[in-house]
MARZA-699946 format. One record per atom (N, C-alpha, C, O): x, y, z; residue in one letter. Coordinates in steps of 0.2 Angstrom, whole numbers, plus 5000, padded with zeros to 4 digits. Atoms other than C-alpha are relative to their C-alpha. Layout:
XYZA;...
***
This chain:
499450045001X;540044254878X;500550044998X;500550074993X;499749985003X;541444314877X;500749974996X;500849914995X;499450045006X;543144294864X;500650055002X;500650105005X;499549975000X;544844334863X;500450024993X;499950004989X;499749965005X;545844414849X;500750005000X;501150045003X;499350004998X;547444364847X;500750014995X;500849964992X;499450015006X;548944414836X;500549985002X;500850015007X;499650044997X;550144294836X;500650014995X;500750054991X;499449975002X;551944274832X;500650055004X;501150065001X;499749964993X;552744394847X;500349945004X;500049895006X;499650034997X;554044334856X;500050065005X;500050135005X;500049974994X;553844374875X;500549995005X;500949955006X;499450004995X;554944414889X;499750045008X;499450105008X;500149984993X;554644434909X;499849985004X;499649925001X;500250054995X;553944364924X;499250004999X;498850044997X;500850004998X;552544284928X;499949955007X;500149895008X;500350034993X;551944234946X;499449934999X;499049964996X;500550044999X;550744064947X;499450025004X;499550045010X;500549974994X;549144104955X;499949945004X;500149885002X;500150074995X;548543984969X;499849954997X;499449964992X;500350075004X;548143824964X;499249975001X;499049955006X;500649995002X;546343804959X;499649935003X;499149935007X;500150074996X;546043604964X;500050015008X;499549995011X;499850004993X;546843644980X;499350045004X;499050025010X;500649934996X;545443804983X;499549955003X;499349955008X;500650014997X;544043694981X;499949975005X;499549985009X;499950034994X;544643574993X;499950045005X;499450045008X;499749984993X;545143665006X;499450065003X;499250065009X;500849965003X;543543795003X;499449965004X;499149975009X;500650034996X;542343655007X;500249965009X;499949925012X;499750044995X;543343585022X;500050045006X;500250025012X;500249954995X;542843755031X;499450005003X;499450035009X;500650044998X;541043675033X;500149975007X;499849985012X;499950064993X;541843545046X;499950055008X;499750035013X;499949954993X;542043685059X;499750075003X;499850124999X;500449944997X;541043825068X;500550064999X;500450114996X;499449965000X;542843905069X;500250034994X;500150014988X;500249975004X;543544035060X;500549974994X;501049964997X;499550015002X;544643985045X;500450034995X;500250034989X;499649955005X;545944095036X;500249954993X;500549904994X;499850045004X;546244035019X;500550044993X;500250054987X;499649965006X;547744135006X;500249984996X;500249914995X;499650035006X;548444134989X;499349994996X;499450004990X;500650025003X;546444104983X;500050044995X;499950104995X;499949955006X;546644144965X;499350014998X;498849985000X;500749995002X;545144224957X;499850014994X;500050054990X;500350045005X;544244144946X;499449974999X;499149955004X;500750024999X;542744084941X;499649955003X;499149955005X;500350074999X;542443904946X;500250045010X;499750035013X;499950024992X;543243954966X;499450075003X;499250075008X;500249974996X;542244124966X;499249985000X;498950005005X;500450024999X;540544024962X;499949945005X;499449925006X;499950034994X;541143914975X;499550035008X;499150015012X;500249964992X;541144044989X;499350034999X;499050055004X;500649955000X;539744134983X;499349935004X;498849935008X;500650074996X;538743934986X;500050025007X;499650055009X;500250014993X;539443925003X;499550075003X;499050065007X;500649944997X;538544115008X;499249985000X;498849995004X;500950005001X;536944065000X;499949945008X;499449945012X;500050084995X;537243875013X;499950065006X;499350075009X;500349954994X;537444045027X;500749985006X;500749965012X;499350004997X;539344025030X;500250074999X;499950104994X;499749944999X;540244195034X;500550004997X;501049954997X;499549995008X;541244255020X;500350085003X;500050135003X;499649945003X;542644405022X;500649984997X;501049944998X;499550005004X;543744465011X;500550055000X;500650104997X;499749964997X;545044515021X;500650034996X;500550094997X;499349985004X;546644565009X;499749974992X;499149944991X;499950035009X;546944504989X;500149955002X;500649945004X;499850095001X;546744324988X;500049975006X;500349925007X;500150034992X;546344295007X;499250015003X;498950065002X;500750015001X;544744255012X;499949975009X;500249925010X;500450064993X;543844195033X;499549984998X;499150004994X;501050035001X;542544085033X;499849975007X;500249955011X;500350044993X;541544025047X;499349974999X;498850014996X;500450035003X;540243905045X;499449985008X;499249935010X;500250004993X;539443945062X;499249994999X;498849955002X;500750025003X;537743945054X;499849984996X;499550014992X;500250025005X;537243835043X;499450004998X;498950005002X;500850005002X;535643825034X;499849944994X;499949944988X;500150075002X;535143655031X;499550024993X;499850034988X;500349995004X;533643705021X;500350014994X;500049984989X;499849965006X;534543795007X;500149924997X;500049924991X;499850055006X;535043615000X;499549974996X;499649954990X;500650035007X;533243564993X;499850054997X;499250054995X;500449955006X;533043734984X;500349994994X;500849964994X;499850005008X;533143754965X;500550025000X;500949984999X;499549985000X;534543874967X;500649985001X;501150014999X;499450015000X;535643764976X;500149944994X;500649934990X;499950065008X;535343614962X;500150054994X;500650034990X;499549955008X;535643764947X;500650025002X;500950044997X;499449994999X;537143804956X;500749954998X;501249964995X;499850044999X;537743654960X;500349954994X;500849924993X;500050035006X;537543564943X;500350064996X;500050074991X;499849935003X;538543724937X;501049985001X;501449994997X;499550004997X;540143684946X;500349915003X;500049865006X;499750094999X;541143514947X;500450015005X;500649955006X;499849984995X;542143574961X;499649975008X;499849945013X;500550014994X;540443574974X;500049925000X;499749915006X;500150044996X;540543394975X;500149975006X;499849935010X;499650014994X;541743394986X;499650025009X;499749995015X;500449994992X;540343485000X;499649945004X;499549955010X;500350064998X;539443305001X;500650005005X;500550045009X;499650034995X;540943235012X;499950055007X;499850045013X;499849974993X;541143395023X;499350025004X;499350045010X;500749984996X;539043425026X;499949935004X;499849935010X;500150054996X;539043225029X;500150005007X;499849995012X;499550024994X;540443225041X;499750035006X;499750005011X;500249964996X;539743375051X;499249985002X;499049975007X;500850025000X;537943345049X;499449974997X;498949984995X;500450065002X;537543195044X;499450024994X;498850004995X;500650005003X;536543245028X;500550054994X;500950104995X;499649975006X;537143285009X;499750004995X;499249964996X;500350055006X;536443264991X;500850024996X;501350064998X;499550035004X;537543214977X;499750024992X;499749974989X;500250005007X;536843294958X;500650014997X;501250014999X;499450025004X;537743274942X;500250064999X;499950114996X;499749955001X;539043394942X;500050024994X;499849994989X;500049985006X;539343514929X;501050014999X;501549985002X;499350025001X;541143574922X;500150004994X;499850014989X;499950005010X;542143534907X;499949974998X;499849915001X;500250065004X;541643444894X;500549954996X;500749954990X;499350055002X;542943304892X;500049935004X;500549905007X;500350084999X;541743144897X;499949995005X;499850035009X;500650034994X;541143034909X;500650035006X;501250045006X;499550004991X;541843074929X;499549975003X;499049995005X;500350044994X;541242954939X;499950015007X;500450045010X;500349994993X;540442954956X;500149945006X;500049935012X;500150094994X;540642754961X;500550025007X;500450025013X;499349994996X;542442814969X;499550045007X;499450025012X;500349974994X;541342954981X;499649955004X;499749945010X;500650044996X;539742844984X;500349945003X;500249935009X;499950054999X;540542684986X;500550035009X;500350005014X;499749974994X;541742775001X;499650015007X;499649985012X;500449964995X;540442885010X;499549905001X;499349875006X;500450064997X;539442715010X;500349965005X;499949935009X;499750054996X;540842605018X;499950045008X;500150025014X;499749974995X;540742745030X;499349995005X;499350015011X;500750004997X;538842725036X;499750034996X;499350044999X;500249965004X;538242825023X;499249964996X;499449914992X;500450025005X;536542785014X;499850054996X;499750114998X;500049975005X;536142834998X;499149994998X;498849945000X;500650025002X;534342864991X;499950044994X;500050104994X;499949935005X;534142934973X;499249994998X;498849944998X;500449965004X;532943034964X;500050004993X;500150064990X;499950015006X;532842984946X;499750064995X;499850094990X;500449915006X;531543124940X;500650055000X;500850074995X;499649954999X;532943254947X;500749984999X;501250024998X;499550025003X;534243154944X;500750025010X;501350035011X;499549974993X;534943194964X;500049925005X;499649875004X;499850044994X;535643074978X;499850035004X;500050085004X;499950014992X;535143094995X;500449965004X;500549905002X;499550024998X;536343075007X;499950005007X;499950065009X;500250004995X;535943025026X;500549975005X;501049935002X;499550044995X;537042955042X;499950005006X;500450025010X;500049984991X;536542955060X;500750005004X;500850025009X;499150014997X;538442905064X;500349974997X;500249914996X;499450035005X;539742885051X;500449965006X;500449985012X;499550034996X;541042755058X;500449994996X;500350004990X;499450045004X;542742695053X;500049954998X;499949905001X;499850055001X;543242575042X;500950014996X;501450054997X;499550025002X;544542485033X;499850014992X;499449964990X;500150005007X;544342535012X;500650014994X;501150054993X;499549995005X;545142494996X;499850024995X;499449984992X;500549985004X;544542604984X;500450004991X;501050014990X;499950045005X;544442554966X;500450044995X;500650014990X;499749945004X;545242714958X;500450055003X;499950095006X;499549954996X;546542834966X;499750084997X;500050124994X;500249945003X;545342964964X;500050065005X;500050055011X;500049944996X;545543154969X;499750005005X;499849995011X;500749984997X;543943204973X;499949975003X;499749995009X;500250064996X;543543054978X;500250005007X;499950015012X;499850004990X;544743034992X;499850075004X;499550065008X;500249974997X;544643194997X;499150005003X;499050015009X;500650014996X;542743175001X;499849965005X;499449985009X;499850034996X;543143035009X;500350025007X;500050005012X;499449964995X;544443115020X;499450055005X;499250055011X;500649924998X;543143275023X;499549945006X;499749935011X;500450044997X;541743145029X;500449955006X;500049945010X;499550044993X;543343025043X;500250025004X;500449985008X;499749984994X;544043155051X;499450015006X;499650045011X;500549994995X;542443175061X;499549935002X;499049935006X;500350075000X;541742985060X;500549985007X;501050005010X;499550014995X;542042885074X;500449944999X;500349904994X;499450055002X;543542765076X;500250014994X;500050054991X;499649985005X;544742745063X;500049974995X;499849924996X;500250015005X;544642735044X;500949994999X;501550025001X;499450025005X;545942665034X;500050004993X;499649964990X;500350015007X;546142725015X;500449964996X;500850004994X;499750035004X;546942585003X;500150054994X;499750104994X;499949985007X;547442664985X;499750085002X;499350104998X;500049955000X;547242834990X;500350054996X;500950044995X;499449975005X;547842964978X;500250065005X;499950095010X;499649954995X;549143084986X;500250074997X;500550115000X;499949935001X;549243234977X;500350075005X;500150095011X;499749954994X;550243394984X;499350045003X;499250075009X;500649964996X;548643464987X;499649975001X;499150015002X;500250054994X;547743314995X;500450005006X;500150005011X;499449994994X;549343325006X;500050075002X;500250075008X;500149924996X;549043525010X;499549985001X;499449975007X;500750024994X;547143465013X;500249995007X;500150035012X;500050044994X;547743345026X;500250045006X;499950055012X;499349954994X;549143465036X;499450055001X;499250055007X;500649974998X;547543585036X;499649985005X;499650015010X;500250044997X;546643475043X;500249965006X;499949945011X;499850024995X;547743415055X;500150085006X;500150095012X;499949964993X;548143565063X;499150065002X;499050115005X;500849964995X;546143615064X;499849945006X;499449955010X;500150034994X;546343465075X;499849924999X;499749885003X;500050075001X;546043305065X;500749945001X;501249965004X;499550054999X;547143155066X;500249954995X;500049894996X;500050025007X;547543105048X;501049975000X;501450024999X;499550025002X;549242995047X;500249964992X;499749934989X;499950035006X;550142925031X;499950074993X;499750064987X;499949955005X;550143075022X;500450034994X;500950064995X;499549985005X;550943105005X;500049914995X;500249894990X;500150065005X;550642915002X;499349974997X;498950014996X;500650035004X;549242804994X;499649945006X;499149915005X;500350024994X;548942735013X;500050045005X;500550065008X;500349934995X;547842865025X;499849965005X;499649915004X;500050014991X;547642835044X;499750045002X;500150095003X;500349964997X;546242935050X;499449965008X;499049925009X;500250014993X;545842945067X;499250055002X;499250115001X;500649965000X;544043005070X;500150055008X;500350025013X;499949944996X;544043175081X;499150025001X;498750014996X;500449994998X;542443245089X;499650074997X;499150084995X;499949945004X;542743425082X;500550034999X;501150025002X;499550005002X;543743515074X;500150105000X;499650145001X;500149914996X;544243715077X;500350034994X;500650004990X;499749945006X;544843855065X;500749994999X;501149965003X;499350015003X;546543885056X;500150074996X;499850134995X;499849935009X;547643985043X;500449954996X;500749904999X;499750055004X;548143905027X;500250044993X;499850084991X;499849975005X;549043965013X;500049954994X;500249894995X;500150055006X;548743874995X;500650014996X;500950064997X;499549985004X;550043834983X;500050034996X;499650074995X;500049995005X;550643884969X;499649964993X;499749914991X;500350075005X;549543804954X;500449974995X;500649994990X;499550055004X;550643674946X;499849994992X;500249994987X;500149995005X;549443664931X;500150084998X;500350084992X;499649955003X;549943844928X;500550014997X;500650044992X;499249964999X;551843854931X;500149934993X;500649934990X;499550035007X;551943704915X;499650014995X;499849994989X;500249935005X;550643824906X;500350054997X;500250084992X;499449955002X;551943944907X;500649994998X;500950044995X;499350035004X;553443824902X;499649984992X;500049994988X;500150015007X;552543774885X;499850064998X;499850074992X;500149945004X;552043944882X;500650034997X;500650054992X;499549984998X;553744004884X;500649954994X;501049974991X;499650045005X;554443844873X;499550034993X;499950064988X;500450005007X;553143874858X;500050084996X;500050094990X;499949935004X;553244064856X;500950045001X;501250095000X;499149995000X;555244044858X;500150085004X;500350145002X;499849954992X;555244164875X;500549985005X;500849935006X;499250024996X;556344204887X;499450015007X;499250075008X;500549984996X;555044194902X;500349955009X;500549895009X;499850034993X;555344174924X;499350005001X;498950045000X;500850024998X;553944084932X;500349995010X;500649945012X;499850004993X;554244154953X;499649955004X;499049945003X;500350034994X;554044054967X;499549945000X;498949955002X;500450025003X;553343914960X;499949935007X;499549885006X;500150054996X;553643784976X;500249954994X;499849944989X;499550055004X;554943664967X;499749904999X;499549864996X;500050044996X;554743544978X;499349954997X;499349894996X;500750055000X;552943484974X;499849994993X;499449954991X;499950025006X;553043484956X;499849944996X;499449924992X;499950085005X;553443304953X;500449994995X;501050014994X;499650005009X;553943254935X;499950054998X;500350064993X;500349965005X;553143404929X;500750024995X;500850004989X;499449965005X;554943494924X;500349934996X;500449944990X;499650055004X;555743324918X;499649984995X;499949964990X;500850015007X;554043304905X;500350044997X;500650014993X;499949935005X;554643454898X;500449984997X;500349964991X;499450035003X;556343414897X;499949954993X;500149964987X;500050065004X;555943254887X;499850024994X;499849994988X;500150005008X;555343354874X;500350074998X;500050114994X;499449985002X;556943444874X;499950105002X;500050144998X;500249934996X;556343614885X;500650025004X;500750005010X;499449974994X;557943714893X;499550025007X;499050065007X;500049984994X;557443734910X;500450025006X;500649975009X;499449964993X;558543824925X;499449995006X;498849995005X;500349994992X;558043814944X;500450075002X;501050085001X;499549934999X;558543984950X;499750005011X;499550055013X;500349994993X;558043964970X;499249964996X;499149924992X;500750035000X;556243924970X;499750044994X;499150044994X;500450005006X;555944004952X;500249974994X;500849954994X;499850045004X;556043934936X;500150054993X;499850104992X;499649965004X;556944004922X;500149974992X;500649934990X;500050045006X;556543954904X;500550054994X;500250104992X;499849985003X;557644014892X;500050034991X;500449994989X;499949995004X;557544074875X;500249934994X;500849924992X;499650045004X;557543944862X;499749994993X;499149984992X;500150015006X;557543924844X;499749934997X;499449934992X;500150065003X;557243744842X;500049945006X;500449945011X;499950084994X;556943574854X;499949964996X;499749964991X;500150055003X;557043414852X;499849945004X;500149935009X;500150034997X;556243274858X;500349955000X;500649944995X;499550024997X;557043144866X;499749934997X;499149934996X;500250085001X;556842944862X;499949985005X;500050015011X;500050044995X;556542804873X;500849984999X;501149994994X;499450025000X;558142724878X;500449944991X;500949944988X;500050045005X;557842574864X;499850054993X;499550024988X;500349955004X;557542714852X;499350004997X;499350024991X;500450015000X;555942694850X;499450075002X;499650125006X;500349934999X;554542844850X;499850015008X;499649985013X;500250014992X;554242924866X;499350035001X;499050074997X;500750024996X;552542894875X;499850065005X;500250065010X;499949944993X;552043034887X;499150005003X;498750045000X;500549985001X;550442994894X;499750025012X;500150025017X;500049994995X;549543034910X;499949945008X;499749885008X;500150074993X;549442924929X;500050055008X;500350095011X;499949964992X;549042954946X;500750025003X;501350015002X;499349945000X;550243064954X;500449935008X;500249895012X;499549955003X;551843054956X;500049994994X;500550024991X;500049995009X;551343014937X;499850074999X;499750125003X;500049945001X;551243154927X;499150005000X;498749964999X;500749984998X;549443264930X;499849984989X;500249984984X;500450025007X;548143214915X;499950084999X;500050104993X;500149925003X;547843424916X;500450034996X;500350084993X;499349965003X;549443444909X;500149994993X;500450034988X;499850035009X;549443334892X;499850034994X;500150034989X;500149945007X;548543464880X;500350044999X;500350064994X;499549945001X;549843594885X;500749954998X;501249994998X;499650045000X;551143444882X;499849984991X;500249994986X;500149995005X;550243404866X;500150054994X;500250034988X;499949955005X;550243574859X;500650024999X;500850044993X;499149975002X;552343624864X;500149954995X;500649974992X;499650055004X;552743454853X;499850014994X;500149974989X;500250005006X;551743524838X;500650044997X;500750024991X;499649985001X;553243634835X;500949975003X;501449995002X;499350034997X;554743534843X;500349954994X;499949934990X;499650065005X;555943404832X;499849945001X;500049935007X;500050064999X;555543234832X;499049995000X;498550034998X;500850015001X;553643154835X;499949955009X;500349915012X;500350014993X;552743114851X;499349945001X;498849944997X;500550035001X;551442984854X;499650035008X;499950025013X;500249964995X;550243084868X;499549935002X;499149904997X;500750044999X;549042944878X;499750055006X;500050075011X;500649964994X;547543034889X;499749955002X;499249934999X;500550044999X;546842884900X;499449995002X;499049945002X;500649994993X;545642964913X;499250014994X;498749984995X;500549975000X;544443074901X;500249994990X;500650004986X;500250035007X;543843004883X;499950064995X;499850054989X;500249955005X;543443184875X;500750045001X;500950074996X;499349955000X;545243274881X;500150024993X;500050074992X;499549995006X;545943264865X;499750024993X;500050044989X;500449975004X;544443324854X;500150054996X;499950054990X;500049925001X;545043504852X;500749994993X;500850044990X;499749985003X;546343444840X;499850024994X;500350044990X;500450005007X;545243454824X;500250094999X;500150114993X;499949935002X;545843654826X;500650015002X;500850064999X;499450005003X;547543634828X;500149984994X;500350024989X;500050005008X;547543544813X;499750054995X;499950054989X;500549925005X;546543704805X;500750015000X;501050004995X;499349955001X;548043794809X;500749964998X;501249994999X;499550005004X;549343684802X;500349945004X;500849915001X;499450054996X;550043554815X;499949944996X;499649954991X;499850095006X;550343354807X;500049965009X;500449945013X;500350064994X;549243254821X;499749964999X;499149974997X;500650054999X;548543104820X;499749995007X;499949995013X;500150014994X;547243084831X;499849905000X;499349874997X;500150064998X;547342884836X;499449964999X;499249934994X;500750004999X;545742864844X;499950055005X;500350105006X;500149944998X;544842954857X;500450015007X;500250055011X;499549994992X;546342934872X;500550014997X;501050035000X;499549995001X;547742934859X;500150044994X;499750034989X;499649965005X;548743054847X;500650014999X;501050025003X;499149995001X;550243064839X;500250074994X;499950094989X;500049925001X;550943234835X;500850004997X;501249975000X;499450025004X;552343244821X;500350085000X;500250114995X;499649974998X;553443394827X;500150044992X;500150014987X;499949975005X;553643544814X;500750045000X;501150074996X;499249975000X;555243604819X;500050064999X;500650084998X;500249935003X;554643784815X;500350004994X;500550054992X;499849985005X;555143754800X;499150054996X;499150094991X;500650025005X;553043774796X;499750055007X;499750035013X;500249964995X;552343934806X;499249965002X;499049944996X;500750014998X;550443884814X;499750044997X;500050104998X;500349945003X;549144004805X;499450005003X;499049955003X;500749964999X;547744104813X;499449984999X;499250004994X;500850055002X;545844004814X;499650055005X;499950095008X;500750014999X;544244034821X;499949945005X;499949895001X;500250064995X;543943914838X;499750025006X;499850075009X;500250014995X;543043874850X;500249965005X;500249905003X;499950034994X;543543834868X;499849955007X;499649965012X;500550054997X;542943664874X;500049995009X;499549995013X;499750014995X;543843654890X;500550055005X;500850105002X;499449964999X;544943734903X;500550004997X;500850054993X;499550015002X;546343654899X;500150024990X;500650054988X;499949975004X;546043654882X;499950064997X;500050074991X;499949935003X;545743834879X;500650035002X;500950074998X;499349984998X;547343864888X;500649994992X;501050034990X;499550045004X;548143744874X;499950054995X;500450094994X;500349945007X;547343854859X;500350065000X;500650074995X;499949974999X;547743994867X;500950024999X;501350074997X;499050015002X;549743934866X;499850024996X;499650084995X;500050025008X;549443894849X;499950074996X;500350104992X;500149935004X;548644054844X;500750055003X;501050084998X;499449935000X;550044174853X;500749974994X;501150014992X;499550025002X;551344054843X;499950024990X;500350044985X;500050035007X;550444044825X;500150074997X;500150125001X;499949945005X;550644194810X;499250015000X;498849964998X;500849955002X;549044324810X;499749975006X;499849935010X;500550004997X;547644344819X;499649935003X;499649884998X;500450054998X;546644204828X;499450025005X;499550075008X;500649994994X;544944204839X;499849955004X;499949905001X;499950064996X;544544094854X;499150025002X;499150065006X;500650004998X;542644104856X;499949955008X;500249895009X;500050044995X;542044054874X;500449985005X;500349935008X;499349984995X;543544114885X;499749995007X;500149965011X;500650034994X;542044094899X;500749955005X;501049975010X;500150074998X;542743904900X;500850025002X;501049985006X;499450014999X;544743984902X;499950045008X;500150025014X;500149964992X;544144104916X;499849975005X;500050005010X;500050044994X;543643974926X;500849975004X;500849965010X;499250024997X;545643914929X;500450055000X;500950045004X;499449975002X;546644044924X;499850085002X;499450114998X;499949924998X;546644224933X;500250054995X;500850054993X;499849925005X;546644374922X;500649974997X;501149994999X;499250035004X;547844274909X;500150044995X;500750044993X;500049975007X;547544384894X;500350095004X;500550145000X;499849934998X;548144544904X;500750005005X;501150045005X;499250034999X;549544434913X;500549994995X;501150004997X;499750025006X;550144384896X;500250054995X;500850044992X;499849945002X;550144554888X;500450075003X;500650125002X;499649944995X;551044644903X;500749984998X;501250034999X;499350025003X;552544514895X;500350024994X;500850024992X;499850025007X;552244544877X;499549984997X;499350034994X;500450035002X;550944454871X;499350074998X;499250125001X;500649975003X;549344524859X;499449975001X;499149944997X;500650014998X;547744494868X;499550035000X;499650065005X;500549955000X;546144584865X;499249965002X;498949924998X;500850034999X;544444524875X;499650054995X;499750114994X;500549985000X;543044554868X;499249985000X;498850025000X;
***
């Protein structure tokens, strides 16, 4: 296991690039199953959760090159059914909360999936009804394995329907989507969630030859197609980075450019910020934080405390609210933060409060965070990293606070965030793995 080592207190200055967007990878990763053909996929940040991905698909007996940095072919021209009832793919698989996503695209192509309980961060229940209940409207039957704890997943002919699914889930839809575009006749998705990278899914997907109308909204029009042929696709920018790098930027009062960040697909992210009194510039398509001594957060209109919590997009993303929690520990005024998706999010504050900040935690979806104004530097702890996101969060917190701090279990940061500790110190920053 490893740790970080971090002396905080340094004020950083220079650019930092977003790496591809990680959600995006895994989608789009397993949606190269659907086709014999070959598919070019760029921008693939590397990191741990996307390269135990690709490493899955090879064991499956998909063709893996790595053609340039961060570009990757695959071709899934041989599969190997068998590998799914080995041990190795169930220790893999319960390893990686990304792989659920392969259930839709083995169904889709070849009628036959299992479903184990994913593995991942630890920040509470993630449900499955949204997947199973989909792939079932689709023809899909389910047969579970209670000693093992696994789904079987079988179809002689997915068909199209008409589905209103009970949660505008990611994942969810996307499994969905992966399993209709080769189903026959047409699927209709009610409450679909639209995210910028459900929406790269689709365009992907369309020009390997699927028929997926209504894109970008919460109503999907999927036309079932026969097969589906190779592509090239370029992944975003990752969105939860680019406002990992504006609260870092506000909390260690830097002057920091975030290039080429795709503006456009953001959302509210920058106006979150804003609200809790963040200078932001757009400078062409990068974003330009400036230097600041002090923020302040903003009221509701009725003066009233401001509420900042998370909702299906175009609400603001739930990945983002620990890094929105932790810039308001140091900003003017007080924050009421709500997490509604995942009941353990907010756990990690018992170590901010070590280090100084003035949180209540609510209950286990809400906190309210009483802004320090720097008058009250953050001091240097001993922590362990529960989560991606919160190890991210910590990780502010430790470059911001006075003296040394430690992040045991960095593991959990390497899974999202590319080489951040060598990123961070090329601006400034004091990072020492060990």
């Amino acid at each position: 296991m490893s740790s970080f080592e971090i002396i905080g207190g340094k004020s950083l200055k220079g650019e930092l690039i977003p790496q591809g967007a990680k959600n995006e990878a895994l989608q789009v990763i397993c949606a190269t199953i659907l086709t014999p053909g070959k598919v070019k996929i760029s921008n693939i940040p590397d990191i741990r959760d996307i390269n135990n991905l690709i490493a899955l698909l090879v064991k499956l007996g998909v063709k893996v090159d790595n053609t340039a940095k961060g570009e990757f072919v695959f071709q899934a021209e041989n599969i190997d059914l068998s590998y799914l009832n080995s041990e190795d793919f169930k220790t893999k698989v319960t390893s990686l909360r990304g792989s659920v996503m392969l259930t839709g695209a083995l169904l889709g192509r070849f009628g036959k999936a299992y479903i184990l309980k994913p593995g991942g961060d630890k920040i509470g229940r993630r449900r499955l009804d949204t997947h199973i209940t989909g792939l079932q409207n689709l023809g899909a039957t389910f047969t579970y394995d209670s000693k093992d704890g696994i789904y079987k997943i079988e179809a002689k002919e997915l068909k199209g329907c008409y589905m209103l699914l009970d949660e505008a889930s990611v994942t969810g839809t996307a499994n969905i989507i992966l399993a209709a575009v080769l189903a026959k006749g047409k699927t209709t998705i009610f409450n679909a969630a639209c995210e910028p990278y459900l929406q790269q899914l689709c365009e992907m997907l369309n020009r390997m030859g699927a028929k997926i109308s209504g894109i970008g909204s919460n109503l999907l029009t999927i036309e079932g197609v026969t097969s589906l042929k190779g592509t090239e696709h370029k992944l975003l920018p990752d969105m939860i980075e680019v406002g990992s790098f504006i609260g870092l930027a506000a909390m260690t009062r830097s002057e920091i450019t975030i290039k080429e960040v795709k503006y456009e697909h953001l959302g509210i992210i920058p106006e979150v910020f804003k609200r809790l009194g963040i200078k932001i510039e757009k400078r062409g398509d990068d974003i330009f934080v400036p230097k600041q001594e002090n923020y302040e957060i903003e009221n509701f209109l009725d003066g009233s405390i401001m509420t900042i919590a998370d909702a299906p997009w175009p609400g603001f993303t739930p990945d983002l609210l620990s890094i929105v929690l932790v810039v308001a520990i140091q900003a003017k005024g007080s924050v009421l933060i709500h997490q509604k998706m995942f009941e353990s999010r907010l756990f990690f504050v018992d170590k901010l409060i070590d280090m100084g900040a003035k949180i209540i935690l609510c209950d286990p979806h809400r906190a309210t965070v009483i802004g320090l104004n720097h008058q009250y530097h953050l001091r240097g702890v001993e922590m362990t990293s529960p989560d991606i996101r919160a190890g991210v969060s910590l990780l502010i917190a430790a470059l911001s606070a006075e003296g040394k701090s430690i992040i045991h279990n960095v593991e959990q940061i390497d899974r999202g965030y590319q080489n951040i500790d060598g990123r961070l110190n090329a601006i400034g920053a004091s990072i020492k793995r060990v």
